[in-house]
N, C-alpha and C positions, 0 to 999 in steps of 0.2 A: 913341070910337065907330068900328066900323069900314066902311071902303067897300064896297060891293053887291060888286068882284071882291075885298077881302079874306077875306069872308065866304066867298063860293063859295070862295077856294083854300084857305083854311082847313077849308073841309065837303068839298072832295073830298081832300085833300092831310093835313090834320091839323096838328096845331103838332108843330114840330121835336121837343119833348120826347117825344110821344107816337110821331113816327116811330121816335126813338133806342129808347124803350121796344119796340116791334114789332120792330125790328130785332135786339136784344137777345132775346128771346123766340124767335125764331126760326131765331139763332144758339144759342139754347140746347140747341133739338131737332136742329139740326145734329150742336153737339156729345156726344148722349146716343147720336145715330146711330152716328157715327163712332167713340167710344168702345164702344160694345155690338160693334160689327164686329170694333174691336183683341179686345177679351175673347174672342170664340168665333174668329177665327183665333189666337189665344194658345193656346187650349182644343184647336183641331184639330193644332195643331204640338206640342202634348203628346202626341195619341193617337196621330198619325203618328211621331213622330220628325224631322219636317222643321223646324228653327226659321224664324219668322219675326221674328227679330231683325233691330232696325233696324242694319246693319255699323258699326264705330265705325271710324274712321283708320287704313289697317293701318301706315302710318310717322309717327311725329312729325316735321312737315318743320323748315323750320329757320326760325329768327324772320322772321316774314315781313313786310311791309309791306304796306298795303292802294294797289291803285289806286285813280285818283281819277276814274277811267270808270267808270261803269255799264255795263254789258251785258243781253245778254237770252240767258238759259240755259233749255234745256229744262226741263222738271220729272223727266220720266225720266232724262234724266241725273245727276239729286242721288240719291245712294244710299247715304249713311252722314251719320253726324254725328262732331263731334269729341269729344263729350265728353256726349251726352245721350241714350245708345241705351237706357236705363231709361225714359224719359218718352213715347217712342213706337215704333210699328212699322214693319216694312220698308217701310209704304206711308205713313206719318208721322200714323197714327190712332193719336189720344190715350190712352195707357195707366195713366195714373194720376187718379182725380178731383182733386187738388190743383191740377193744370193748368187746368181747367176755367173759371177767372175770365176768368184773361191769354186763352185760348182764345176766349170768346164776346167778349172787348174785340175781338180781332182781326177777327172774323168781322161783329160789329156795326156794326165801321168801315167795312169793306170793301164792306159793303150796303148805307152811308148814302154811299158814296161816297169816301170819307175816301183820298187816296194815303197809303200805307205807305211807310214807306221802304226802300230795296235789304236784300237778305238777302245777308249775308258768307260765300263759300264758300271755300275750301280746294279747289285742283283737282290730282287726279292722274292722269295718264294724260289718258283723255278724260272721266273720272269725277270728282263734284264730294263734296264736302263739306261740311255746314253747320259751321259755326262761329257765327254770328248769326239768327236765324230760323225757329228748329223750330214756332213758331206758326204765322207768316206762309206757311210753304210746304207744313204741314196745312193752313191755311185753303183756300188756294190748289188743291189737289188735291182734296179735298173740293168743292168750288165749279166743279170742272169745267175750270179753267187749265189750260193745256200750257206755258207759260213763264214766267219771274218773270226783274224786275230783280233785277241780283247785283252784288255789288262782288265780284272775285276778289282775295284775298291769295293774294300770290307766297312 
């Protein structure tokens, strides 16, 4: 049986499953959002001629090692990937529906609170690279972030 404030934080608050479920749902229209935006900027970089490819690595650097700091990187400053520029666009909106599971996990977490852990960048110049993260730093951009933990490999 439960206590008069179980009750109440259960009827204002819901049981945990039922938040994860909202959470989920609402990461889902998230991502229908985000994904519908990639498709018609896809569609206007066809009409214009302008791509808006996500830029991939322009050098393979050289075996790198991961620090063992964390950091905090802009989000503006991530502007390519290493190896995933088919999966999203230049602004890291999800371009294929097969993405879409790992996609709303991320976003579900991040709503219920859940810390993710650092996204692995590749940096050149003053410009960064995902290598680990293309989820996590759509989520993130989407959600309104300006910065994300990063672990930078050298």
């Amino acid at each position: 049986m439960l206590t008069t404030l179980q009750a109440a934080t259960l009827e204002h608050f819901g049981s945990e499953k039922e938040q994860h479920a909202q959470a989920r749902r609402i990461a889902g229209k998230m991502f229908d959002r985000a994904y519908g935006q990639a498709q018609r900027r896809r569609l206007f970089a066809k009409l214009t001629g302008k791509p808006h490819d996500l830029p991939g690595l322009p050098c393979q650097p050289k075996a790198g090692r991961r620090t063992m700091v964390t950091v905090v990187v802009p989000l503006s400053k991530i502007v390519g990937t290493e190896g995933r520029s088919e999966d999203f666009d230049a602004d890291f909106n999800p371009l294929k529906q097969n993405i879409r599971d790992r996609w709303i996990s991320v976003a579900a977490a991040r709503r219920t609170g859940v810390i993710l852990p650092a996204v692995e960048l590749l940096q050149v110049g003053d410009e960064y690279y995902v290598r680990d993260g293309h989820h996590r730093i759509s989520v993130a951009k989407l959600m309104g972030q300006l910065e994300i933990d990063a672990r930078i490999v050298n």
